[in-house]
C-alpha positions in Angstrom: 6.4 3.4 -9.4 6.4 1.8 -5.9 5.9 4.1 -2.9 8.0 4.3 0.2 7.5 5.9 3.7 10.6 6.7 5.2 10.5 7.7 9.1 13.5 8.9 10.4 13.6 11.7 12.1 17.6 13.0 11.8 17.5 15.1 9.3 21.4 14.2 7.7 20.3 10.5 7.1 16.7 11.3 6.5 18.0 13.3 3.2 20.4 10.9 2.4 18.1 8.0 2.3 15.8 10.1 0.5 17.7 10.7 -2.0 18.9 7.6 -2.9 15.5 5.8 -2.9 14.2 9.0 -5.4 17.8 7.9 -7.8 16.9 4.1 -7.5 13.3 5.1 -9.2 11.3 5.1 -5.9 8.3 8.0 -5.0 9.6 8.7 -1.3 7.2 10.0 1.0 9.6 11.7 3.8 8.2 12.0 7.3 10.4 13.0 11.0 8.5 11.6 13.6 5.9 9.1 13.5 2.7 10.9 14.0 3.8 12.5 10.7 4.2 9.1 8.9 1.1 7.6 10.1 -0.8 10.6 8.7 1.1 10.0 5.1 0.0 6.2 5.5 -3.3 7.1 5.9 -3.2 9.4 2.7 -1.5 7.4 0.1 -1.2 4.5 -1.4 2.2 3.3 0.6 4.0 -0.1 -0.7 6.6 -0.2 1.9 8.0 1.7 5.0 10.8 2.2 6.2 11.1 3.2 10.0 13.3 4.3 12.5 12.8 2.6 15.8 13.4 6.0 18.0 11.2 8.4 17.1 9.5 11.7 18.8 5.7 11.6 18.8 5.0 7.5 17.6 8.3 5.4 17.8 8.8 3.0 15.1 7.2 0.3 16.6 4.0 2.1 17.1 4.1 2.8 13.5 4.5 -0.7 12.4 1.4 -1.9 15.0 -0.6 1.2 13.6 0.8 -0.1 9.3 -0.6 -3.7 10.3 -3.9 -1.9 11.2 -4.3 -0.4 8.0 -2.7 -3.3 6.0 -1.3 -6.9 6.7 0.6 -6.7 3.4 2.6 -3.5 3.5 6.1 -4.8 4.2 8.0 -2.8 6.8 11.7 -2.3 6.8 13.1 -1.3 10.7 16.3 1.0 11.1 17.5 0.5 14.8 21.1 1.4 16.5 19.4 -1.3 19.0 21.2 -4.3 18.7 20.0 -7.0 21.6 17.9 -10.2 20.3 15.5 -8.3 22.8 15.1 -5.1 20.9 14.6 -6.8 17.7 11.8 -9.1 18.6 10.0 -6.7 19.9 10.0 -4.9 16.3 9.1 -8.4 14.5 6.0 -8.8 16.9 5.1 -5.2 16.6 5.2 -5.9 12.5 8.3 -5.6 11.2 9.6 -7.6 8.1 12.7 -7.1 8.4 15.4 -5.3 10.4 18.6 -3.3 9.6 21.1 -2.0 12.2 22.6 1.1 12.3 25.6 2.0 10.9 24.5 0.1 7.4 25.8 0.2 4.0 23.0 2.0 1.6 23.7 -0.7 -0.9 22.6 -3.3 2.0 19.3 -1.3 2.5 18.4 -1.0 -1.1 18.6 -5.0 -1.8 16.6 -5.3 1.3 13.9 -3.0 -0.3 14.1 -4.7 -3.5 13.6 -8.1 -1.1 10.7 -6.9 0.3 8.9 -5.6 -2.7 9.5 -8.5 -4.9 7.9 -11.0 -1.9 4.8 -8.7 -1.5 4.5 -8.7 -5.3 2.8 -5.0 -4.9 0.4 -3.8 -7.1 2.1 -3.0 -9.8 1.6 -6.6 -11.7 -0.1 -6.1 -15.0 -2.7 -9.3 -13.7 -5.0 -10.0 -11.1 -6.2 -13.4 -10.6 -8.5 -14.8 -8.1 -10.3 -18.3 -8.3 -12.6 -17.6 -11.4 -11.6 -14.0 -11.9 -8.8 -12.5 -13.7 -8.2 -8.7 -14.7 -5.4 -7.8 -17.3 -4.7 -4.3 -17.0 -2.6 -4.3 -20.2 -6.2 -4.2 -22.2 -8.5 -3.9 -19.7 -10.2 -7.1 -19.6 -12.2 -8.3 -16.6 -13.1 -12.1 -17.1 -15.3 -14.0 -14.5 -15.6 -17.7 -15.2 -14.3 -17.4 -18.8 -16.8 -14.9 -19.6 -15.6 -11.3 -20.6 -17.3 -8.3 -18.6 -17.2 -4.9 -20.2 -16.6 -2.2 -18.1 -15.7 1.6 -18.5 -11.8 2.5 -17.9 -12.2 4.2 -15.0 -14.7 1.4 -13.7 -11.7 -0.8 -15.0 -8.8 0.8 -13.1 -11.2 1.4 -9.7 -11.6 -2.3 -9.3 -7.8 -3.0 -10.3 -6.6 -0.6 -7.6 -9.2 -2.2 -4.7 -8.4 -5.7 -5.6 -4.2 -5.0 -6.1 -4.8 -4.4 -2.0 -7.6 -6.5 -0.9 -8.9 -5.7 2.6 -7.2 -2.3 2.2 -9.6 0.4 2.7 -9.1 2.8 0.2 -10.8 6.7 1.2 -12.4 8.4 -1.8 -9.7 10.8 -1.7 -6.8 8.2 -2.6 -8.8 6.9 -5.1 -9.5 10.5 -6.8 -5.6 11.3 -6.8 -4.3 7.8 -8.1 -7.0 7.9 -10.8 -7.9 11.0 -11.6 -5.3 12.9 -10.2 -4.6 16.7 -7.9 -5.8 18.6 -10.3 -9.5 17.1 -11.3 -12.6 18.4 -11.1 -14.8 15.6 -10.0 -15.3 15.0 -6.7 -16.6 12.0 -4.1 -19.9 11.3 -5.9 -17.5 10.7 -8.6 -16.6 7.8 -6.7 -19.6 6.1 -5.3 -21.4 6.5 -8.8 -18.7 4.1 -10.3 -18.7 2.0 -7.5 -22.7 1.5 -8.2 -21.8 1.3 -11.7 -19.0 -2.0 -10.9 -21.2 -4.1 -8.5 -24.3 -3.5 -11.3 -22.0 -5.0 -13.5 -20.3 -7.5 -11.8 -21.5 -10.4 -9.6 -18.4 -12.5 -8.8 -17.8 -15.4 -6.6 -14.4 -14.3 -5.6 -15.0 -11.2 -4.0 -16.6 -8.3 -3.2 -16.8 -4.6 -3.1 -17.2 -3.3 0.5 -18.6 0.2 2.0 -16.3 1.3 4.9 -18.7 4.1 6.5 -16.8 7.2 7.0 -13.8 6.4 5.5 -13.9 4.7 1.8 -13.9 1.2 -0.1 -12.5 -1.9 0.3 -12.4 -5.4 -1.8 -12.9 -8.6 0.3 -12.2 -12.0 -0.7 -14.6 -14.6 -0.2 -14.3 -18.2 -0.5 -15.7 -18.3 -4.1 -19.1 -19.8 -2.9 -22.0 -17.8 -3.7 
């Protein structure tokens, strides 16, 4: 189920929106200014945002600047009564993908969400492939140059989630509630014992699996050269 930020921070619209995304199958994370979005971004796994332009706290386009710190991929939608060629550049060089005027049509919006999702191709593919290295989360299968590497499904899922987002750091605590979810026991060393267990296991030319101090893991790319 992809995830959506929605900033906006009237309240009749903000519900409206809401609920539609929830009826088209979405998990909508709901914010009203953009201090209070930022702070969701920053806790979940977000696959697309959707954000007012005039906002208390963080306007819109701070938002967007602050999503392109945390991610280059996460598409972001821009909902704006400003209509001048001037106004909306300024959104597309702050980071918006795309921009929607106010008044719209909710049927407009939700094709333009669709848009967005289906170019960024988020994480929610059941394969991974990079140069030599392909995972298939259907059965769990990590391959690296044609040769299978077994690994536990929690090892499994760990890598799937860093490399559906590479470069995205991912905090020990997002990892715990997309994996293991609110109510687990475990805790961080849960974490960083796996992550010792994947990079004992595998030694791939395509990427690797990065310590962020303070904050969490990421997977980086590399150019397939050892």
């Amino acid at each position: 189920m992809f995830k959506i930020l929605l900033a906006e921070d009237e309240d009749n619209l903000n519900n409206i929106l809401t609920s539609q995304l929830k009826k088209e199958g979405y998990n909508v994370f709901s914010a009203k200014d953009g201090e209070q979005a930022y702070e969701i971004l920053l806790a979940e796994n977000i696959d697309l945002v959707i954000t007012d332009v005039m906002m208390p706290l963080m306007d819109g386009r701070e938002l967007a600047k602050n999503v392109r710190q945390v991610s280059k991929d996460i598409p972001v939608l821009m909902l704006t009564a400003l209509e001048t060629m001037d106004d909306k550049e300024k959104g597309f060089e702050a980071g918006a993908d795309d921009y929607l005027t106010k008044p719209f049509e909710l049927k407009e919006l939700l094709l333009r969400v669709k848009a967005l999702l289906r170019r960024y191709k988020r994480a929610t593919e059941s394969k991974l492939t990079f140069g030599s290295t392909m995972l298939d989360y259907d059965t769990l299968t990590l391959t690296v140059d044609g040769q299978e590497i077994v690994l536990g499904k929690k090892e499994f899922q760990i890598l799937f989630l860093l490399l559906s987002k590479p470069n995205f750091i991912f905090s020990r605590e997002q990892i715990m509630r997309e994996l293991w979810g609110l109510d687990s026991d475990s805790g961080d060393r849960t974490i960083d014992t796996h992550i010792t267990w994947l990079r004992s296991k595998v030694h791939s030319p395509d990427f690797e699996i990065v310590t962020v101090r303070g904050l969490g893991y990421k997977a980086v790319l590399t150019d397939g050269k050892n």
